[in-house]
N, C-alpha and C positions, 0 to 999 in steps of 0.2 A: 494554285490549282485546287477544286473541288471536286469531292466525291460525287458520283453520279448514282443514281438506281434507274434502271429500266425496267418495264413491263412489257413483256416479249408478245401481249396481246397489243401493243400500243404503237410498236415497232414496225415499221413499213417495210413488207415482204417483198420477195421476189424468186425467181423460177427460171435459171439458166438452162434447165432440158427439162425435156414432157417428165411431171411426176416426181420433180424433185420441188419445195418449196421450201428457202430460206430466211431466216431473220437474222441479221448482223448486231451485235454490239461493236460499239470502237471504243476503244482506249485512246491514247495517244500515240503507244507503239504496239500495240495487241489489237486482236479481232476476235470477238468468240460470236460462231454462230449457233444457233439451235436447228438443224435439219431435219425436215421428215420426206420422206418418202414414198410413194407407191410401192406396190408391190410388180417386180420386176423391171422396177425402173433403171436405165442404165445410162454411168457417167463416163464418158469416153476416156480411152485413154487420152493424157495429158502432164503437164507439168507446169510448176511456176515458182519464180524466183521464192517466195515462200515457206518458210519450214510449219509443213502442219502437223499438229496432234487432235487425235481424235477419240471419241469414248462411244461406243454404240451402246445405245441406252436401252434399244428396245428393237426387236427383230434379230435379222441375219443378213448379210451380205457374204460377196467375195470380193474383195480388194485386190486390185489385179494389178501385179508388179512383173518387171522385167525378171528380178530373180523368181519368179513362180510367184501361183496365183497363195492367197490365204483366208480362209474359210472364219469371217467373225460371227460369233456369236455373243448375246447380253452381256457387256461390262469387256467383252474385248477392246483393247484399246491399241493404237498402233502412233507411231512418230513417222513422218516422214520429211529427209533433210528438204531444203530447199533446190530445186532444177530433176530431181529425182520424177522419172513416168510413172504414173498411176491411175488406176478407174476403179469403179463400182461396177458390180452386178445386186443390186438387190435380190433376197429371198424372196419367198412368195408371201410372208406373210407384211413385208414393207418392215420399214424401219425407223430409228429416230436416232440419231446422232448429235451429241455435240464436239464441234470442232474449235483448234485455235490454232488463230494464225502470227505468223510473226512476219515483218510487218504486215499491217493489213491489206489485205486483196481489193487492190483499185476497184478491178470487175465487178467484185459483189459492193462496194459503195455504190459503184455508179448501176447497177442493177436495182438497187435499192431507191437509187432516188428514182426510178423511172428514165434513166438512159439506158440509149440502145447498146446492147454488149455482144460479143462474139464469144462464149465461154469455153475454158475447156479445150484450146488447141494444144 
């Protein structure tokens, strides 16, 4: 196996809800994405088999959990297990996130290559 670099300019996008646009890295058993966001953009509640971690890099959200909602702000970071429900509210002023997935998110590959995806149930 070889090391890889990617250029997240070079990296083919995609946009599972109005206002969110993603870029995927793959590993072999990881996913890290770079997410940015509109301002008031919102990602439905949902879940997936999954375990994500995430880093808000830049803006505010509220990540909306069954045990209550939570207010991020710059360098907040949050885990969440795998099957666990969760969404977004972005702030007003939008956002940028990077996330990682373990195993990687079929959806967002196939979102990526240009197949059609249901996200987000």
């Amino acid at each position: 196996m070889s090391v890889e670099v990617f250029d997240l300019n070079e990296v083919s996008g995609f946009k599972p809800v109005q206002g969110m646009d993603g870029r995927a890295v793959l590993g072999v058993h990881m996913q890290l994405t770079y997410v940015t966001f509109d301002p008031g953009a919102i990602v439905p509640t949902h879940s997936h088999p999954q375990e994500q971690i995430g880093l808000l890099i830049k803006g505010n959200a509220t990540l909306l959990l069954d045990a209550g909602d939570v207010y991020l702000t710059e360098l907040s970071s949050y885990s969440v297990p795998g099957d666990v429900r969760h969404g977004l509210i972005v702030g007003s002023e939008g956002a940028v996130f990077v996330e990682a997935f373990h195993p990687p998110r079929q959806d967002y590959i196939d979102a990526a290559c240009g197949r059609s995806v249901i996200p987000f149930q």
